[in-house]
C-alpha positions, 0 to 999 in steps of 0.5 A, spaced: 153 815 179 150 814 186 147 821 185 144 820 180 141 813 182 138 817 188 134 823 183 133 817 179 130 812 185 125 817 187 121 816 181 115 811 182 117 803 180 112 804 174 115 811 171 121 810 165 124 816 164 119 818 158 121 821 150 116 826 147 113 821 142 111 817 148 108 824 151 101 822 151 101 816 154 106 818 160 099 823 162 096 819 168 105 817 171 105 824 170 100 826 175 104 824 181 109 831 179 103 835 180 101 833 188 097 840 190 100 843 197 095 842 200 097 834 200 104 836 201 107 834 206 114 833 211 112 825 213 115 820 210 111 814 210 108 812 205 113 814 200 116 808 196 122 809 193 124 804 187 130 800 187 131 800 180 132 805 174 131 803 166 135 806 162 131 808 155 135 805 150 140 809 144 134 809 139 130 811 143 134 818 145 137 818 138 131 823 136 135 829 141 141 827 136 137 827 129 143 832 125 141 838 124 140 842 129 133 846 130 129 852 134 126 850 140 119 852 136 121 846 132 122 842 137 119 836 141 118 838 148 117 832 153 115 834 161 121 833 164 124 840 160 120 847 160 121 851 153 125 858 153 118 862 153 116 858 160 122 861 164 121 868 161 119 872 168 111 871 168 110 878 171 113 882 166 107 883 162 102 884 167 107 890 171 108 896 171 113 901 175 109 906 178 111 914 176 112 912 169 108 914 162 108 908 158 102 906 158 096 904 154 089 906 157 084 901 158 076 902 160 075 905 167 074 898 169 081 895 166 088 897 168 095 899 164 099 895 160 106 897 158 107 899 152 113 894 150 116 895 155 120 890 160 120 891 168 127 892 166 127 898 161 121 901 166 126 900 172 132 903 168 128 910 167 129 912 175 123 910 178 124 909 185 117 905 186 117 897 186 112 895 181 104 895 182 101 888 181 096 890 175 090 885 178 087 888 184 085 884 189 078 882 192 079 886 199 078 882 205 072 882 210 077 885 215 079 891 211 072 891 208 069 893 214 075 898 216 073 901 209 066 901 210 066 905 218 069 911 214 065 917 215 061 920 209 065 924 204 063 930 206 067 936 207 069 938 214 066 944 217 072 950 218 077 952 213 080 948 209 088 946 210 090 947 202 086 951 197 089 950 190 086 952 183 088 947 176 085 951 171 087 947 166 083 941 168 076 939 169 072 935 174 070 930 169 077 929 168 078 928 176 072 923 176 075 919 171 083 919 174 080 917 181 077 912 177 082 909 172 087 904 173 092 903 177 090 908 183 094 914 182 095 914 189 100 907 189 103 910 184 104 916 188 105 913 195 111 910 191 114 913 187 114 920 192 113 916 198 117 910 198 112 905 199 113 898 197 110 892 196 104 895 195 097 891 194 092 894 192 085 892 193 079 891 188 073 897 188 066 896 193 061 899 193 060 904 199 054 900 203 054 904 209 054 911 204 050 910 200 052 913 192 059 912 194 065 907 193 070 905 197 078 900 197 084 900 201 090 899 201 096 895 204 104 896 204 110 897 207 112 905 208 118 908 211 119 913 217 122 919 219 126 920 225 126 926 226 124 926 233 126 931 238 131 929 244 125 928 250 121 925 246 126 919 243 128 917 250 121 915 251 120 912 244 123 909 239 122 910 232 122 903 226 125 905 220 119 903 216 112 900 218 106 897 215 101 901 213 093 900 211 090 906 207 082 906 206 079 910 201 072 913 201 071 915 194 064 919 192 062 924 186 066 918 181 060 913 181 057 907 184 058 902 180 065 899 182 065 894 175 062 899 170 064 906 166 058 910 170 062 917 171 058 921 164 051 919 168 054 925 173 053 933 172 058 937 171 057 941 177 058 935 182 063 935 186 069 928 186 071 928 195 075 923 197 075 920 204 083 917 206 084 915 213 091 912 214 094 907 219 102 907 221 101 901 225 108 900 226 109 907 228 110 909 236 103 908 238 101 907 231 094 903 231 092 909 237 090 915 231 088 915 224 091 920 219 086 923 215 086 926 208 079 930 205 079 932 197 074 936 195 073 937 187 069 943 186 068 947 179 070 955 180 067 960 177 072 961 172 073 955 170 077 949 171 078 946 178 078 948 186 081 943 190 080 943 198 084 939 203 082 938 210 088 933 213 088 932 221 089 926 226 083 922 229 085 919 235 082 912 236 085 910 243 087 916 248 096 915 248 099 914 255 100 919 260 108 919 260 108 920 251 103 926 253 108 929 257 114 929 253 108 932 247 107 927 243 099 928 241 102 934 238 108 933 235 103 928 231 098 932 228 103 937 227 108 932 223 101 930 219 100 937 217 106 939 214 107 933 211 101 934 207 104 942 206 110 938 203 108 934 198 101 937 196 104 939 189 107 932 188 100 929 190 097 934 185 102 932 179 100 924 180 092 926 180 094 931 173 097 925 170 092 918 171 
């Protein structure tokens, strides 16, 4: 037909349609398929149709017909056909949905693999997360340099907002959590906070602190809407923001690619660092939320963990959004948010 013609004119005038005993001589017709994107282009010149088509011969095809019929490992596959093992999803063996326990633990530096599983049957246990990339990535210059500012991990002078006791853990079980893949905080954004498509960045070493580590994080978030009257007549609230999250991690070791937690002493302290930006939010990109953790061993036994959450202004906000009482409603909405979801940040630490 006429719309076969034109599929079949668009091969070069050189190319017959190839059989799988002659696959290996076809290698150099088959490069013109694998045209890189960065020689793909929306001209047309230079491209030249073929006006003719030849048709393979009934011999020649008789091989797809032989008789019986035969599995497709059995088979001969030319690279015109893709086999039923290349159409599987590549990304079910290298995913793995947030909130779950069926998982094999690899070495500090290594990440979870499902044990099994499919991302469907991960999906059909409830979680409500998206699936995190296994493979963390290298962090970009610009988020390295916005990880690198944050301040050293330090406890802040003052009370701490929330004093929680885990007497059946140990700090060296806190080291290795922080430390283990995939970071418990993805899987506890998404899976409690509702976070999706989250990347995940690649552990540096804290050049600025030095015996520190630090990484970030990129993902889309929702957000409230609960805004008093005054303050929504001046701003409007987005349902969801993109969000970046940096980490400044120390007490968990300093090498980001080796296992060197053991060399630490029982009674250092794990303290991270978090500085969030919801830059989507009313004046987002103005103020930071920070998280302090601090793990320290008790007296008797297990671990006391102190969290210090507050609001770093970056830009003073306009003086027409400080009159409805924004700045406060920000830091209080922080806090509370904190006080609600401390014992469900906790479960997610307990379980990595």
């Amino acid at each position: 037909t006429n719309k076969s013609r034109a599929i079949f004119e668009c091969r070069p005038a050189t190319m017959r349609l190839p059989c799988c005993s002659c696959w290996c001589k076809e290698r150099e017709a088959r490069t013109e398929f694998c045209i890189g994107d960065e020689e793909d282009s929306d001209s047309e010149e230079g491209i030249q149709l073929s006006s003719t088509y030849s048709v393979q011969s009934e011999e020649e095809l008789q091989h797809y017909y032989d008789g019986s019929p035969k599995t497709w490992q059995e088979q001969e596959w030319d690279y015109l056909f893709f086999t039923p093992d290349m159409l599987a999803p590549a990304h079910e063996d290298h995913l793995v949905a947030a909130g779950t326990s069926n998982e094999q633990l690899l070495p500090i530096t290594g990440d979870r693999t499902p044990a099994a599983s499919s991302s469907q049957d991960l999906l059909a246990k409830g979680t409500t997360c998206d699936l995190l990339p296994m493979a963390s990535m290298d962090m970009t210059a610009s988020l390295a340099n916005v990880a690198t500012s944050l301040p050293p991990a330090t406890a802040p002078d003052g009370g701490a907002l929330l004093t929680t006791y885990l007497p059946t853990l140990s700090v060296r079980q806190i080291r290795r959590a922080m430390r283990r893949e995939p970071f418990w905080l993805c899987r506890y954004l998404c899976a409690n906070q509702k976070a999706r498509e989250m990347k995940k960045y690649k552990w540096k070493s804290g050049t600025k602190v030095k015996g520190t580590l630090i990484r970030g994080l990129r993902f889309i978030m929702p957000l409230p809407d609960e805004l008093p009257a005054s303050v929504a007549k001046v701003v409007q609230m987005p349902t969801e923001s993109k969000v970046t999250s940096v980490v400044r991690l120390a007490g968990a070791g300093t090498d980001p690619q080796q296992d060197d937690v053991d060399d630490l002493a029982d009674d250092e302290p794990v303290i991270m660092v978090q500085q969030t930006c919801t830059h989507d939010a009313p004046f987002g990109e103005n103020f930071r939320v920070q998280d302090v953790m601090h793990f320290s061993e008790h007296p008797d036994g297990g671990v006391l963990l102190q969290r210090w959450v507050s609001v770093v202004w970056i830009e003073k906000l306009p003086m027409v959004v400080r009159a409805v009482g924004l700045p406060g409603i920000i830091e209080s909405k922080s806090v509370e948010g904190s006080k609600k979801a401390n014992e469900d940040l906790i479960s997610y630490i307990k379980k990595a």
